[in-house]
N, C-alpha and C positions, 0 to 999 in steps of 0.2 A: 398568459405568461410563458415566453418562451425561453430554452436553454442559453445561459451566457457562455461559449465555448471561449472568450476573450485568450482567457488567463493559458489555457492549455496551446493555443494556436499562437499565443506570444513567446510563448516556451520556445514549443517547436518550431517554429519560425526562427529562433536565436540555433536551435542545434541545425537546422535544414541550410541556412544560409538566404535564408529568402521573405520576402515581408508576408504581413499577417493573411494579404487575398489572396493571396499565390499559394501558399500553403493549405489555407481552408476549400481553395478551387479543388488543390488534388485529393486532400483528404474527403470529398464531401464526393468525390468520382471514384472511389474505390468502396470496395465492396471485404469484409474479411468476413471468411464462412468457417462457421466451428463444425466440429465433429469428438466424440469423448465414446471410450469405451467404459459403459454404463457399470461394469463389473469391478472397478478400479479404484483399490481405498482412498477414498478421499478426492473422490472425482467431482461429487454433488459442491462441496467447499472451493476447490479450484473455478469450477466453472458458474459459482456468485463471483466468485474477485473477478472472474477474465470477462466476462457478459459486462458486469458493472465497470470495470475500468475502461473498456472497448468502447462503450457507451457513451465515456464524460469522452469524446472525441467525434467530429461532426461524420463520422464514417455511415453506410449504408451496414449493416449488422444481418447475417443470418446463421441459422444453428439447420444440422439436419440430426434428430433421435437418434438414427439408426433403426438397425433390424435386431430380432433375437438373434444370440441369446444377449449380446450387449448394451439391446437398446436402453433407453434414457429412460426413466420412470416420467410417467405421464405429468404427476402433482411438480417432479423438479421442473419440468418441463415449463408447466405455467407459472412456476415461480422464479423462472430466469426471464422468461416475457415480461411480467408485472415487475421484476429489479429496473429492467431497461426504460419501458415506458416509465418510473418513477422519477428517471434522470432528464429523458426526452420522450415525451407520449407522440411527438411529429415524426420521431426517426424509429419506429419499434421493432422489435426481434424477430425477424421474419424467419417460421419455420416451415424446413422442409429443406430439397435437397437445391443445390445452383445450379440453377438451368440454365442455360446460352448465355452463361458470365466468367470472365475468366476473374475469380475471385484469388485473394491469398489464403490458403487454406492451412489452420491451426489446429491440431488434433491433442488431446488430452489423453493417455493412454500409450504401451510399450509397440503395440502391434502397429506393423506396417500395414499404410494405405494411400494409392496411386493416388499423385499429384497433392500430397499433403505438402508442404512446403517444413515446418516445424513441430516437430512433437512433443509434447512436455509430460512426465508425470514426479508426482509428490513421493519422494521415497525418504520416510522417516520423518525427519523435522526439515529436511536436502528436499534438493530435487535432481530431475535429468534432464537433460534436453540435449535432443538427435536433429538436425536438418535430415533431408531426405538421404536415403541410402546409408546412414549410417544405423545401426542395431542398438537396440537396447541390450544393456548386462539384468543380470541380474537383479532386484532390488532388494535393499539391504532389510527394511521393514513396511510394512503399513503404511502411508503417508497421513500425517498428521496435519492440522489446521493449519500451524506453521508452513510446513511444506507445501501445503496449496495456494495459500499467499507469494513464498517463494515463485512455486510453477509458473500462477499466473503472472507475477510480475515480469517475470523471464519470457515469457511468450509475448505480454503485450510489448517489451522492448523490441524482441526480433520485427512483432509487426511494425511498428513505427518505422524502421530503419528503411521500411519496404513502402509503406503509405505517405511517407512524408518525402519519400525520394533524395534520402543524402547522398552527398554526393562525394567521391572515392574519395579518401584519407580523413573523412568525418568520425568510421565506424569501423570495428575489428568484426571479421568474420570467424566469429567459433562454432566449427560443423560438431560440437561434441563437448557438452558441460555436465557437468558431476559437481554440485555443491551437495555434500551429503555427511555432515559434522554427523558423530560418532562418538560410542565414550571405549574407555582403553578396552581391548579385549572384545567388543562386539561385532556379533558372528552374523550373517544375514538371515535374517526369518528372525531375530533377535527381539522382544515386545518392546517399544519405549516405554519409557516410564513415565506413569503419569504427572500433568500437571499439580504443583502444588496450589494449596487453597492459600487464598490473598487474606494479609491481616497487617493490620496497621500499614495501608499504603494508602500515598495521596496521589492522582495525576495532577500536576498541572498543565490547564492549558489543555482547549479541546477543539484545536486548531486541526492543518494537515497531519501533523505529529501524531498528537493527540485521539483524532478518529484511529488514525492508519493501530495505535498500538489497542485499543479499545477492540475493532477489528481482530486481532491477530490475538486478542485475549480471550474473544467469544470462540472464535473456529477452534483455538484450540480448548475449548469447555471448560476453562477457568472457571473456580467460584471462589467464592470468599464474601469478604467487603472491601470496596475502596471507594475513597473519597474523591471528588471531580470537581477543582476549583476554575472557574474560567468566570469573566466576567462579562463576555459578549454576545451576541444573537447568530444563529446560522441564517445568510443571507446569500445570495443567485449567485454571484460569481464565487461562491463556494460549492457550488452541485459538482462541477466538474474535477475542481480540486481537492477536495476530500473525499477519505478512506468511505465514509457513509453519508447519508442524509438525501432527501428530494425536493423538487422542488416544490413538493405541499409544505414541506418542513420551512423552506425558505419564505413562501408566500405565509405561512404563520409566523416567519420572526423566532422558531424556535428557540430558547437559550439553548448556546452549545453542552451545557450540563446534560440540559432532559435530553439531548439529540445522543448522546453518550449512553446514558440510563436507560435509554429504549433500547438499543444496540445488545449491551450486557444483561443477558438472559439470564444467566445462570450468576450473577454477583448482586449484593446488593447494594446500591449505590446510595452515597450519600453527597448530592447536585449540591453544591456551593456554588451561586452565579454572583460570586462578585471577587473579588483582587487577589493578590497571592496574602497583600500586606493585611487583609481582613482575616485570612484566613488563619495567620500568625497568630492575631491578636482572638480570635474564634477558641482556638490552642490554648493560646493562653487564658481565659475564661473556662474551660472545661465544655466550649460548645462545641468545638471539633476533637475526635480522636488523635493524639500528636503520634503522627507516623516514625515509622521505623525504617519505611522505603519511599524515596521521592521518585516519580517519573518525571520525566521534564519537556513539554511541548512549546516554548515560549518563544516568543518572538523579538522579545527586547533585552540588551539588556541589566536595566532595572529592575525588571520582573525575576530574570536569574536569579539578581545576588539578594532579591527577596527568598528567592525558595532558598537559595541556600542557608538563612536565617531560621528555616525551620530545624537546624541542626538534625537532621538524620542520619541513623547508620549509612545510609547509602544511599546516593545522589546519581540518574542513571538520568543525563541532560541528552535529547536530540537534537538537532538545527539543521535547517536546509537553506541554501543561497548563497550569498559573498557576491561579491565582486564580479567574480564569473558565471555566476548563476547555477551552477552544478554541483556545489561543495554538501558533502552529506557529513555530518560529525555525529560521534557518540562520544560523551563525559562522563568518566566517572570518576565522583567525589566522593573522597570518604573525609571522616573528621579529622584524619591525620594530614590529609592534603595528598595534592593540592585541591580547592576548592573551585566553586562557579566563580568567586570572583577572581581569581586567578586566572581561569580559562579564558573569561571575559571582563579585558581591561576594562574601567570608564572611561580612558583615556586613548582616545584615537589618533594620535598622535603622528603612532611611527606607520613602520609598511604594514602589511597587510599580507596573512599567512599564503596568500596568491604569487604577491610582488616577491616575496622572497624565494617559494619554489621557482617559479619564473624565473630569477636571475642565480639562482644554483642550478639547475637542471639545464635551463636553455631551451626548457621547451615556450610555446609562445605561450600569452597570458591568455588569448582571446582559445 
């Protein structure tokens, strides 16, 4: 069974400007070498997200440990290896330093080091990111699991921009990002405060969404209980585009529930693998606990103004795609409105929140 790169090479292929063999030719000839300074909160969390995202992409992957005093701990060591090979055992994490390859090189950590190209580190729930020759400040706190998801995602952008070869006016150059949210009055060296414990929440939908928030609720060592209704199987051309799973998980046909359940360590989950509209009627019966807090990962939407029938306090919907393929949304419903079916008409009628920026703004739709 080998890796389906399909989905992520059609992407990129739409933002490169260029078809799916042309794209997989250059990505599959480049080479991105990590480096991480081992000493750095929330370095072990950054560098699962950036191994395993780097991975769902047909690139050559290697990492070098380092030396004391910052080297890598040996056990994270083998357990960014075994992430990779999970996702592709043909393309593995080859360790040790690049030798006669001019790799792109992404470092995890504040300290400067020749010929790295982009540095990232997790500062608080934020993060930072320097290109070469610019300095790091300060950082405000600790980096949190939050902020390692951030890093990585921010690093694996910079790479793409570089492995996929776009071409001028595709991509903004920022030698110097600070996303680093903060609450009134906090001073640096400040502790965050910890995560609350989860009660009366349901996810729906354990989709890209759905992994991606499941992810981001483990690193940052959430517990509680939450409930995970989905009613489908994780299958191959989901290796690459979701937050978790492998493809033993695919070659089993996993339900996305259990694929969720394994992930969340520390909560305890209760896998509903079947519809939203079951799970109403589960609520209703006294076999599901009736939440207080809705996630929302869904893909249609039917399924929407189904959750939104579970009437919750609070309705926190994500969705990725449109028209142009790039559109990222967060909703939030409350009972007073407006609501999922507000947000999403049944009625597709008119234009399309694309067509209409497009023709206020003047920028092009493509």
């Amino acid at each position: 069974m080998r890796t389906d790169y399909s989905r992520s090479v059609r992407l990129g292929g739409l933002a490169a400007g260029v078809d799916e063999s042309t794209l997989r030719e250059r990505m599959e000839g480049s080479l991105v070498h990590l480096t991480a300074d081992g000493r750095l909160p929330a370095v072990a969390e950054t560098l699962e997200v950036l191994v395993a995202d780097l991975r769902r992409w047909p690139v050559r992957l290697s990492l070098d440990p380092g030396r004391r005093p910052g080297r890598l701990d040996d056990a994270l060591v083998r357990q960014l290896v075994e992430t990779a090979a999970g996702i592709d055992p043909n393309l593995p994490l080859r360790i040790g330093e690049a030798l006669g390859e001019a790799p792109l090189r992404l470092h995890v950590g504040t300290e400067p080091l020749p010929d790295v190209a982009v540095a990232g580190a997790p500062d608080g729930h934020g993060t930072r990111l320097r290109h070469a020759g610019h300095p790091f400040p300060r950082l405000n706190a600790p980096g949190t699991g939050l902020g390692a998801v951030l890093t990585a995602a921010m690093l694996v952008g910079e790479a793409f921009k570089v492995v996929a070869g776009l071409p001028e006016g595709k991509f903004q150059v920022t030698p110097v990002v600070d996303f680093c949210p903060v609450l009134p009055g906090e001073q640096p060296g400040t502790a965050i405060v910890p995560p609350p414990v989860l009660e009366q929440v349901l996810l729906g939908g354990g989709g890209a969404i759905g992994t991606g928030i499941a992810l981001v609720l483990d690193l940052l060592r959430v517990s509680g209980e939450l409930t995970v209704v989905d009613k489908e199987v994780f299958e191959k051309p989901n290796v690459t585009s979701y937050s978790t799973g492998t493809l033993a998980d695919a070659a089993a046909l996993l339900p996305k529930v259990r694929l969720i359940a394994a992930r969340l360590r520390r909560i305890e989950v209760i896998p509903f693998h079947r519809t939203i509209q079951d799970s109403i009627e589960a609520v209703d019966t006294g076999t599901l606990p009736w939440p207080r807090t809705v996630l929302g990962g869904l893909d249609s939407i039917g399924a929407r103004h189904d959750l939104q029938r579970l009437h919750a306090d609070l309705t926190l919907d994500g969705s990725t795609g449109g028209p142009v393929g790039t559109t990222v949304a967060l909703h939030e419903a409350l009972p007073t409105g407006p609501c999922l079916r507000c947000y999403y008409k049944a009625d597709h009628s008119g234009k399309s929140a694309e067509q209409r920026l497009h023709e206020l703004t003047g920028l092009p739709l493509a």
